[in-house]
TORKOL-4160 file (C-alpha; in steps of 0.2 Angstrom, whole numbers, padded with zeros to 4 digits, m for minus):
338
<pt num="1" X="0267" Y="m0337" Z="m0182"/>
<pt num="2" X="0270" Y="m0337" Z="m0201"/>
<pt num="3" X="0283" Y="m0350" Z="m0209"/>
<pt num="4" X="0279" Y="m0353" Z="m0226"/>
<pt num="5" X="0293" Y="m0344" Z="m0235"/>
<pt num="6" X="0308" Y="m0332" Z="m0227"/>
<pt num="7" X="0303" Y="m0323" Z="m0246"/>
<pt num="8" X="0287" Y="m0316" Z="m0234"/>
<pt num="9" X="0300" Y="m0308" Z="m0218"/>
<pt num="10" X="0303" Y="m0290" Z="m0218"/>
<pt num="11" X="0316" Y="m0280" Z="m0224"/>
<pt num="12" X="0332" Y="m0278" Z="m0210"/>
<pt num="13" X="0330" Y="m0259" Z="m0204"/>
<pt num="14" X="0349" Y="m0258" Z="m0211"/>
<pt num="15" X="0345" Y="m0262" Z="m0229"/>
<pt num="16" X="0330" Y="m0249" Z="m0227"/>
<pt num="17" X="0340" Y="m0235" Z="m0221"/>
<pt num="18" X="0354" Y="m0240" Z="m0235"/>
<pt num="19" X="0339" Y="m0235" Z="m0248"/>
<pt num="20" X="0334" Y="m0219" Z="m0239"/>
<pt num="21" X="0353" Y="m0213" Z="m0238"/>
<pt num="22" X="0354" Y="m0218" Z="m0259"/>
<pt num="23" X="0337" Y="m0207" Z="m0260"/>
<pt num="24" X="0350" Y="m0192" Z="m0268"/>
<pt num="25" X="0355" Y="m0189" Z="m0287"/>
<pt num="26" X="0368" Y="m0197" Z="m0293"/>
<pt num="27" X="0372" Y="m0206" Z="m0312"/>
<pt num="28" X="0357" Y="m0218" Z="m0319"/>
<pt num="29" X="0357" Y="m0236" Z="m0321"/>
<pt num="30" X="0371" Y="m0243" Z="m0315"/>
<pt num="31" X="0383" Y="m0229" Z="m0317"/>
<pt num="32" X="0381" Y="m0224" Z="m0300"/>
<pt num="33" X="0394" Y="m0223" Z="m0285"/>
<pt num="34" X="0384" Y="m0238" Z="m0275"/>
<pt num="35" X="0385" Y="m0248" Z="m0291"/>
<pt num="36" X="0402" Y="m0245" Z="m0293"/>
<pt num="37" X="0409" Y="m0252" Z="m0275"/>
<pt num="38" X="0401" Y="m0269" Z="m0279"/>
<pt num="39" X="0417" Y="m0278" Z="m0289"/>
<pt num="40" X="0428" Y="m0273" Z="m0275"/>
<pt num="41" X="0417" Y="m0275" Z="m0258"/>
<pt num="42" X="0412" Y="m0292" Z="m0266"/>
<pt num="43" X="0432" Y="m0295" Z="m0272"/>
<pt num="44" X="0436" Y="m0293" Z="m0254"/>
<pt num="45" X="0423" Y="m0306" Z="m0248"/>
<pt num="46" X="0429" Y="m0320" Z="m0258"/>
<pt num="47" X="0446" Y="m0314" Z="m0257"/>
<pt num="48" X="0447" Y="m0314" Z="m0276"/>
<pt num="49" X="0442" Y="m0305" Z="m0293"/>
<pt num="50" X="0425" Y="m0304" Z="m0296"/>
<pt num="51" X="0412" Y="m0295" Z="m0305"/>
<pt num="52" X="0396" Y="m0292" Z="m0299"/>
<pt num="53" X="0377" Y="m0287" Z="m0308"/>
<pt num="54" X="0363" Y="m0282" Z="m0300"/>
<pt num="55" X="0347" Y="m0287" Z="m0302"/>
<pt num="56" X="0328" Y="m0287" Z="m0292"/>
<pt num="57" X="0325" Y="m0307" Z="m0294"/>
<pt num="58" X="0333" Y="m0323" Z="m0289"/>
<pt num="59" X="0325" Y="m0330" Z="m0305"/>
<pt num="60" X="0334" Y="m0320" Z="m0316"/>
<pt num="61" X="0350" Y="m0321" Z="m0307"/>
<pt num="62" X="0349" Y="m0341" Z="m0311"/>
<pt num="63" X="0344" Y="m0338" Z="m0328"/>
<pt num="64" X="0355" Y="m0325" Z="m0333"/>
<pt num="65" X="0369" Y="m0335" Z="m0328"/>
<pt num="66" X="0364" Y="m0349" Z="m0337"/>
<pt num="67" X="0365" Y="m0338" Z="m0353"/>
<pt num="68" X="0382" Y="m0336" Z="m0350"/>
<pt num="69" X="0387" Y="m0352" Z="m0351"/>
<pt num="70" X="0377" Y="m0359" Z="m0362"/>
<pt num="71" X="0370" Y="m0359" Z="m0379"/>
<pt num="72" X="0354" Y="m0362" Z="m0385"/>
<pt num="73" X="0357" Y="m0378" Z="m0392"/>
<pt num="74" X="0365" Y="m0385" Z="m0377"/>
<pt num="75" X="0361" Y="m0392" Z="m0361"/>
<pt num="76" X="0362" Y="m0389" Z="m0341"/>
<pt num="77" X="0361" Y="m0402" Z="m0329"/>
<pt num="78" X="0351" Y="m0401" Z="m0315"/>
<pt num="79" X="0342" Y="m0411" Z="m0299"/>
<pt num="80" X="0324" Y="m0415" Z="m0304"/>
<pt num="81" X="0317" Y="m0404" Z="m0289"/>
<pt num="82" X="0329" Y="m0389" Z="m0294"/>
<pt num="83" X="0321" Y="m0373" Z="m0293"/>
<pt num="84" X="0326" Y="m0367" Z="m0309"/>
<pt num="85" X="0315" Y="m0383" Z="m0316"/>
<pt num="86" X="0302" Y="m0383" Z="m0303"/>
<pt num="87" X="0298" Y="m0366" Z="m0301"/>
<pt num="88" X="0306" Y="m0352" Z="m0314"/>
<pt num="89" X="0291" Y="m0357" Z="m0327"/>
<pt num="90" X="0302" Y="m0360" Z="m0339"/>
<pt num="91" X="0311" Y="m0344" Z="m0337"/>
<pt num="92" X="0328" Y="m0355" Z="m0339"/>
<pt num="93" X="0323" Y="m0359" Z="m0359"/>
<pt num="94" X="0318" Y="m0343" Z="m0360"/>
<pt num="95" X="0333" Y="m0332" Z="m0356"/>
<pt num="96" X="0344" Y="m0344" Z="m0363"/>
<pt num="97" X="0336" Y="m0346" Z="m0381"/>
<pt num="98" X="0330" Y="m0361" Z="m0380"/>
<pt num="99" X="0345" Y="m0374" Z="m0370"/>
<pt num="100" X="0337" Y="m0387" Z="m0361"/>
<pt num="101" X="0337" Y="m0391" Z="m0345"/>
<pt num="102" X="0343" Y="m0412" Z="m0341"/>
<pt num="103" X="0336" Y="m0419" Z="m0323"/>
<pt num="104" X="0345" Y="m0431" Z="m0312"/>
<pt num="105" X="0342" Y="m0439" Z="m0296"/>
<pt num="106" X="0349" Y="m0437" Z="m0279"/>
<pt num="107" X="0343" Y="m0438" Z="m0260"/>
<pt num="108" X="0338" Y="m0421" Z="m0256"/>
<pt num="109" X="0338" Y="m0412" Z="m0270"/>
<pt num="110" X="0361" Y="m0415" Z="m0272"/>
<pt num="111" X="0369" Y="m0421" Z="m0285"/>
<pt num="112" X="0384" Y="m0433" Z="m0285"/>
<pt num="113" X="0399" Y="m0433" Z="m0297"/>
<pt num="114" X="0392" Y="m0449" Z="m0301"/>
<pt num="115" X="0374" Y="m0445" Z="m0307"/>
<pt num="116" X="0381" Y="m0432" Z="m0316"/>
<pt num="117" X="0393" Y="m0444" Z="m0326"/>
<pt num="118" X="0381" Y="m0456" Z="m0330"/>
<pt num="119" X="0370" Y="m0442" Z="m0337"/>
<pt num="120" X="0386" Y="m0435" Z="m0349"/>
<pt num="121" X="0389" Y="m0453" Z="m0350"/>
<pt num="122" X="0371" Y="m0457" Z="m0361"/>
<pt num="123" X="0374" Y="m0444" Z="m0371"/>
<pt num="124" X="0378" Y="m0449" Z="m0388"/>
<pt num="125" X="0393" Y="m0436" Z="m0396"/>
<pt num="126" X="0384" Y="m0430" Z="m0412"/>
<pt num="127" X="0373" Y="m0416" Z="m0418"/>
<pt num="128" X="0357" Y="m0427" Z="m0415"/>
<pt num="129" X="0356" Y="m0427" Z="m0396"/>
<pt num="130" X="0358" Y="m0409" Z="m0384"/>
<pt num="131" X="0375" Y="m0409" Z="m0376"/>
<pt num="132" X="0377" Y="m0403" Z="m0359"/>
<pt num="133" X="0387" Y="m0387" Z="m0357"/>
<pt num="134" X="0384" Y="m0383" Z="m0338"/>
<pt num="135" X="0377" Y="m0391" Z="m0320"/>
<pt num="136" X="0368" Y="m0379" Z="m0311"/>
<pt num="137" X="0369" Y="m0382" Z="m0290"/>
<pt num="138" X="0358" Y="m0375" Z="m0277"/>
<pt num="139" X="0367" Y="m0372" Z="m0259"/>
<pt num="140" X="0357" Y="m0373" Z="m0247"/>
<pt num="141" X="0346" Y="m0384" Z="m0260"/>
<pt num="142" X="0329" Y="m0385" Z="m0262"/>
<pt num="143" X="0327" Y="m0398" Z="m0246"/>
<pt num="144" X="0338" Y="m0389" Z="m0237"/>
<pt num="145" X="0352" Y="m0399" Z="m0237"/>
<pt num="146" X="0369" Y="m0392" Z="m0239"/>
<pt num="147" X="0385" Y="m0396" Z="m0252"/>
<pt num="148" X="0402" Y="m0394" Z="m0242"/>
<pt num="149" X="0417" Y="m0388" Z="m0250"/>
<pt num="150" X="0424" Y="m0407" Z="m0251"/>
<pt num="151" X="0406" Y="m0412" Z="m0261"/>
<pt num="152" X="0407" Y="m0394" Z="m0272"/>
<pt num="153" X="0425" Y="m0397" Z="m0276"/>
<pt num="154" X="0423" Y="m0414" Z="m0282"/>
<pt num="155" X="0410" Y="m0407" Z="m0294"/>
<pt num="156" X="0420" Y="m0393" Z="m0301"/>
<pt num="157" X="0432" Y="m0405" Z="m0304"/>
<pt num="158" X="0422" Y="m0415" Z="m0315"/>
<pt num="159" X="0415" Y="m0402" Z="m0321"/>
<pt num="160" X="0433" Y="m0396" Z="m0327"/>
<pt num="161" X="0437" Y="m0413" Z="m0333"/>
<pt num="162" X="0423" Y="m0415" Z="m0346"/>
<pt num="163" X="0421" Y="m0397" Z="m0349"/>
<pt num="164" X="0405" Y="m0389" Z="m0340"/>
<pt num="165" X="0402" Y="m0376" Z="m0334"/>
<pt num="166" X="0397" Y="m0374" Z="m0315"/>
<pt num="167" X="0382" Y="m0362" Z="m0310"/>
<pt num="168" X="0376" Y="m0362" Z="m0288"/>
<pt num="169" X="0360" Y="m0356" Z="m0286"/>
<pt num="170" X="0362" Y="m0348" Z="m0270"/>
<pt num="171" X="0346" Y="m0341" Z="m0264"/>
<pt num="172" X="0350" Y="m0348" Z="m0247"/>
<pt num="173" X="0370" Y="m0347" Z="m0249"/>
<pt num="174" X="0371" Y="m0336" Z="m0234"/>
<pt num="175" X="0362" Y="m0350" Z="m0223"/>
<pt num="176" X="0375" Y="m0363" Z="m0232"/>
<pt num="177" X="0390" Y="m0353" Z="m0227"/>
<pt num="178" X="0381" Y="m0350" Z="m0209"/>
<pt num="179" X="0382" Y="m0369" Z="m0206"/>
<pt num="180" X="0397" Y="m0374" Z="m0213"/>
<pt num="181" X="0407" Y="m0360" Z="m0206"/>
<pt num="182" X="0418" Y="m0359" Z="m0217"/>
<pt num="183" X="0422" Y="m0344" Z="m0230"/>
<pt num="184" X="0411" Y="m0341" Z="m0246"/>
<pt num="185" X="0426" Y="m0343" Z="m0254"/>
<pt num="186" X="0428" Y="m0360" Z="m0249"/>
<pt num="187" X="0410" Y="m0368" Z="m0257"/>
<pt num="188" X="0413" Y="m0356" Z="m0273"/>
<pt num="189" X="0429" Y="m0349" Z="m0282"/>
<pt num="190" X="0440" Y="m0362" Z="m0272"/>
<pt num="191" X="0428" Y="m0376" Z="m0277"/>
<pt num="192" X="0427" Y="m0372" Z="m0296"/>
<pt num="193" X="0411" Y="m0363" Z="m0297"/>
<pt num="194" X="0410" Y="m0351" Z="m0311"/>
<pt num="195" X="0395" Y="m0340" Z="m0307"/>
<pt num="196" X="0386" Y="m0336" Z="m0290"/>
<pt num="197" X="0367" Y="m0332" Z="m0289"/>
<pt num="198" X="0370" Y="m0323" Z="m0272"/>
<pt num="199" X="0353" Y="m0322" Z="m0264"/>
<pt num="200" X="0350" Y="m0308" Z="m0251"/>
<pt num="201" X="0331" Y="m0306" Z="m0253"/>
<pt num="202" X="0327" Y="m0322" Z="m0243"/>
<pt num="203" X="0339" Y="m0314" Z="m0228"/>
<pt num="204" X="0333" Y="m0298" Z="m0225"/>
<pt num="205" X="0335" Y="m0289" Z="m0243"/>
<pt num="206" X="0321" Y="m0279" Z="m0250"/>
<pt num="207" X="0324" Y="m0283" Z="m0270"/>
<pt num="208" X="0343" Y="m0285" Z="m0276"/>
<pt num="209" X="0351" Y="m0302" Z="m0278"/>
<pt num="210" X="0372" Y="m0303" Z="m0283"/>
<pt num="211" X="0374" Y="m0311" Z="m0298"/>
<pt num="212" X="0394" Y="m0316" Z="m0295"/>
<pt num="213" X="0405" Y="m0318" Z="m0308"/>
<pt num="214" X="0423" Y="m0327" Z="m0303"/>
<pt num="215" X="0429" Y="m0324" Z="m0322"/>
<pt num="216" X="0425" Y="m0307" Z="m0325"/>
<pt num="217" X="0426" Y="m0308" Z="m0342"/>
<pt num="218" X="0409" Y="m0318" Z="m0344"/>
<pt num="219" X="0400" Y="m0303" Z="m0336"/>
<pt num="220" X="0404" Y="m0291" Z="m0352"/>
<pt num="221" X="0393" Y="m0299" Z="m0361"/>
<pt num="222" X="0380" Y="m0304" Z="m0346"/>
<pt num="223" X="0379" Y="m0284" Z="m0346"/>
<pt num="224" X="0371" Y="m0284" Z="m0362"/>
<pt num="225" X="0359" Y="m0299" Z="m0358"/>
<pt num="226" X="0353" Y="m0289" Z="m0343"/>
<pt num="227" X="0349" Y="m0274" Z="m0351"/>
<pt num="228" X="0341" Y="m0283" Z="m0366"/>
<pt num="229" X="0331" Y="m0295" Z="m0354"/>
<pt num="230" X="0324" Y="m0279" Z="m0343"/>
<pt num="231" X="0333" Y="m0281" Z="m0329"/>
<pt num="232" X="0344" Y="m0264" Z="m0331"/>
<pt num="233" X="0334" Y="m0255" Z="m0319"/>
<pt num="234" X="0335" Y="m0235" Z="m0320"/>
<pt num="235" X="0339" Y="m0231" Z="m0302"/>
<pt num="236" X="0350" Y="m0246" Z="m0299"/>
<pt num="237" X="0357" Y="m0237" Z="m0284"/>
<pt num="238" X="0343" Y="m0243" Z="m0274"/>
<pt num="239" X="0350" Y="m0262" Z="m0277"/>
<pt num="240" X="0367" Y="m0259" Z="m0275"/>
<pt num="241" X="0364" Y="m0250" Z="m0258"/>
<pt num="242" X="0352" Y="m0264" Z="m0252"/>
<pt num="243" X="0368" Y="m0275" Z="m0255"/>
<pt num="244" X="0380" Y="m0266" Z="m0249"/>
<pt num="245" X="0372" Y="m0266" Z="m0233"/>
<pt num="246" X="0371" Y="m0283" Z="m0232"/>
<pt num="247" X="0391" Y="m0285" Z="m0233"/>
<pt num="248" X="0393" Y="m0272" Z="m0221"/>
<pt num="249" X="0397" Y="m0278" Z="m0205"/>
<pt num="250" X="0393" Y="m0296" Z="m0211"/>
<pt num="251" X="0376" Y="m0292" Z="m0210"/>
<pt num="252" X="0371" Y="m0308" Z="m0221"/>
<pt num="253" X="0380" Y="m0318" Z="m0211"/>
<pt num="254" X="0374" Y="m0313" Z="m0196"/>
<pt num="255" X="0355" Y="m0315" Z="m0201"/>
<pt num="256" X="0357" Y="m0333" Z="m0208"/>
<pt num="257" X="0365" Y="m0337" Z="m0191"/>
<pt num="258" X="0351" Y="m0330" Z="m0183"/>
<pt num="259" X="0338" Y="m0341" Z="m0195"/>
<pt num="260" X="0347" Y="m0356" Z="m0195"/>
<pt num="261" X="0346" Y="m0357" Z="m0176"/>
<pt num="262" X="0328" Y="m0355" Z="m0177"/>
<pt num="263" X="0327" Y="m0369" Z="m0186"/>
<pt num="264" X="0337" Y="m0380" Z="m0173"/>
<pt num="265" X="0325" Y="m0376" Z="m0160"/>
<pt num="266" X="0310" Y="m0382" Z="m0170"/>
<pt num="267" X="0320" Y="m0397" Z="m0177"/>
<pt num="268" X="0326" Y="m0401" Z="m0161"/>
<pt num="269" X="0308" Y="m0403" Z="m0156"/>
<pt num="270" X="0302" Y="m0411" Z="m0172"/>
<pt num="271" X="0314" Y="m0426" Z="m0168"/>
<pt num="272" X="0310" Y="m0442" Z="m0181"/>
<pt num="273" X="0296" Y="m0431" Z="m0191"/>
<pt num="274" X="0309" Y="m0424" Z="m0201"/>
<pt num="275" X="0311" Y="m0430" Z="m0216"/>
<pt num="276" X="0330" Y="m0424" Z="m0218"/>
<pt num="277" X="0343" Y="m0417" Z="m0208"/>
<pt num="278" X="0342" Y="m0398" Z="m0204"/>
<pt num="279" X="0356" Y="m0390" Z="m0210"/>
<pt num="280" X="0349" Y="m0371" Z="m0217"/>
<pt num="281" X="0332" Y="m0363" Z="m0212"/>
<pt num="282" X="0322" Y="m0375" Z="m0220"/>
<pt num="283" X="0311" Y="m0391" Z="m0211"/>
<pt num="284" X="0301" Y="m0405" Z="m0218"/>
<pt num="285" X="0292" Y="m0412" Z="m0207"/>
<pt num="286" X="0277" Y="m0429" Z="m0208"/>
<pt num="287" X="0262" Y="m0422" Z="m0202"/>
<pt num="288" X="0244" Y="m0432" Z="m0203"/>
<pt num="289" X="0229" Y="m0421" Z="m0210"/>
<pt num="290" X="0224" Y="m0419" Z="m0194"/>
<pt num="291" X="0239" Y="m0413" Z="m0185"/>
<pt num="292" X="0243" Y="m0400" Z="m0200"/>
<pt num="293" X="0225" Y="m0394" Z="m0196"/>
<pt num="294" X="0229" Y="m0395" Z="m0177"/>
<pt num="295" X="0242" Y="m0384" Z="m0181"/>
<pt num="296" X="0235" Y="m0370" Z="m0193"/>
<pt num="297" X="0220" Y="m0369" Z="m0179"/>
<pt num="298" X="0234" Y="m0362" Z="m0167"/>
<pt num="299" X="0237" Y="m0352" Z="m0178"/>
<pt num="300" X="0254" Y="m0357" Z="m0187"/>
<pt num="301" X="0257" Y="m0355" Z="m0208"/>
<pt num="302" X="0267" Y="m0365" Z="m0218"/>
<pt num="303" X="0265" Y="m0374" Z="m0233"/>
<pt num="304" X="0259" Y="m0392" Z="m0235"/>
<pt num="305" X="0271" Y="m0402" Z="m0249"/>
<pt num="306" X="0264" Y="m0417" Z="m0254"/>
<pt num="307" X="0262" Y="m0434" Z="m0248"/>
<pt num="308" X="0272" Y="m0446" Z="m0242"/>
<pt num="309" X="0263" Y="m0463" Z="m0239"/>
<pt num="310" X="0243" Y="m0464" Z="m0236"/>
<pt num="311" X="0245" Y="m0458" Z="m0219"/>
<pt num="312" X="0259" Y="m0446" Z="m0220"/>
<pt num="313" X="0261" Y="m0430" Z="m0227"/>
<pt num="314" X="0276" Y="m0419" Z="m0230"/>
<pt num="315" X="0274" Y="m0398" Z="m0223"/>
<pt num="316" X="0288" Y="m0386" Z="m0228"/>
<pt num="317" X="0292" Y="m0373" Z="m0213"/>
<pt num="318" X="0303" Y="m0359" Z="m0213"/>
<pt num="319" X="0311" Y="m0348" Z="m0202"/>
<pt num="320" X="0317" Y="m0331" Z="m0208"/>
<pt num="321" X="0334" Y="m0318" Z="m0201"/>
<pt num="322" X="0321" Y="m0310" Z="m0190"/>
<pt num="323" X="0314" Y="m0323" Z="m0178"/>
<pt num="324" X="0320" Y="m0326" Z="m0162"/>
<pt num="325" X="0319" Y="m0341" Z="m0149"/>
<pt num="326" X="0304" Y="m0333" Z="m0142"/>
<pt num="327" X="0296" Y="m0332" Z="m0160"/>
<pt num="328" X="0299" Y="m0352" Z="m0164"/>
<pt num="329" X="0296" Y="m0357" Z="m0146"/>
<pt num="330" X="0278" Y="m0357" Z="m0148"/>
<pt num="331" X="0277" Y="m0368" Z="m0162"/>
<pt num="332" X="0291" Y="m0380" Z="m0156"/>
<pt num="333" X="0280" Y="m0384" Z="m0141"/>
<pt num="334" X="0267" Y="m0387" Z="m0153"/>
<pt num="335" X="0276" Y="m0399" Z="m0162"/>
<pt num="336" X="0280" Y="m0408" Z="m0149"/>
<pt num="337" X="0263" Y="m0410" Z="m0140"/>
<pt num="338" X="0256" Y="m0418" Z="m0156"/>
């Protein structure tokens, strides 16, 4: 009954057995044997070099990222609704030294090569204005729309072209890759994304993100940054088993099928109330007052977000790795019977 945020679902019983079996001594930090399998099990996923971190928060995955391709004088371009804008209170500025963070516009939280352009493009070239170093992305973004590799691959082509860096938030990359069907290689490293904020807490981790690294040389110095930010955890064993797990078996793949077609049922029955296309395991739908109310008295949670006209408003729902069509069917009925 509770579809405010797949942050609130349980941890898979895989991921929680992985943690049991790294309950043992082994080197600190992230020295350890489980730490040590994650350049090559996450190499083998993308079918090429990559070097992974660690770390306990989606937050600081984005933000340590930024750090490495920025410098505190410069700039990252970013949707206005980003979540690194909306809701990293001001964790961005923070880990980077001061770079500032430069909004666009875009239907659903995306950015096009053009928006980006005419942002670069109203930028004068001299020391009195902040100059853009990177464009960070969310896949699935914020809205819950998806970037294909076509869309991803224009963008790192531009961002090749006038010298920026390319960051994806991807707290809700498995449920991206889920609907595309396509390899995470495809909407990454083959797209010309530079670093990969791999979110696995939202789909059934407990507290270990991947911070992903297609040129490993940026992560030597992202290494420092972690440590000196306080995110070097002593017993990094218990993050590096949680996701390791996950890739076993294509675990996270598996649980982003499972909430994307939750989602497809309740959008199914939501018809023209959504406010954009279901393509992840997010749905906004218009609700009056009153039906949000109707709704909440049966006992359904979610989050209201904002207002759309004065007799529309906008709710947030979201379904999570573990519900099934039993779980949603519920709440899909009482959609529809509005």
């Amino acid at each position: 009954m509770r579809f405010f945020s797949d942050n609130a679902a349980p941890v898979h019983p895989a991921v929680m057995q992985a943690m049991a079996d790294a309950n043992q001594i082994d080197t600190a930090y992230d020295g350890d044997k489980w730490s040590a399998r994650l350049d090559s099990a996450f190499s083998e996923l993308f079918g090429r070099d990559a070097a992974v971190l660690w770390v306990a928060t989606g937050t600081s995955a984005n933000c340590l990222a930024l750090a490495s391709l920025v410098q505190p004088h410069q700039g990252v371009i970013c949707h206005r609704e980003a979540h690194i804008e909306v809701d990293e209170c001001g964790a961005p500025g923070f880990y980077t030294a001061g770079a500032k963070l430069m909004l666009i516009e875009g239907d659903g939280a995306r950015v096009t090569p053009a928006t980006v352009n005419a942002c670069l493009d109203a930028i004068r070239n001299d020391v009195h204005q902040v100059q853009a170093a990177a464009l960070s992305i969310t896949n699935a973004t914020e809205y819950g729309m998806v970037y294909t590799p076509t869309e991803v691959s224009a963008l790192g082509a531009l961002c090749r072209e006038r010298k920026l860096g390319l960051h994806m938030d991807g707290a809700r990359f498995a449920n991206a890759v889920a609907h595309l069907g396509c390899t995470p290689a495809d909407v990454t490293i083959d797209a010309g994304v530079d670093i990969l904020s791999f979110g696995f807490v939202k789909n059934g981790g407990m507290g270990a993100e991947a911070l992903v690294y297609f040129d490993p040389a940026l992560a030597d110095a992202a290494r420092y940054r972690r440590k000196r930010a306080g995110h070097l955890q002593s017993k990094g064993r218990f993050l590096a088993a949680q996701l390791l797990a996950m890739l076993d078996g294509d675990l996270w793949l598996h649980n982003a099928r499972s909430a994307n077609a939750a989602a497809q049922i309740i959008a199914q029955a939501a018809g023209e109330r959504l406010l954009y296309p279901v393509q992840a395991n997010e749905l906004f739908l218009r609700l009056t007052p009153a039906e949000a109310a109707a709704l909440r008295t049966q006992g359904f949670d979610f989050y209201d977000w904002g207002v759309v006209d004065d007799v529309w408003g906008a709710a947030r729902l979201v379904t999570s790795w573990q519900h099934t069509e039993a779980d949603v069917a519920p709440l899909a009925r009482a959609i529809a019977a509005l």
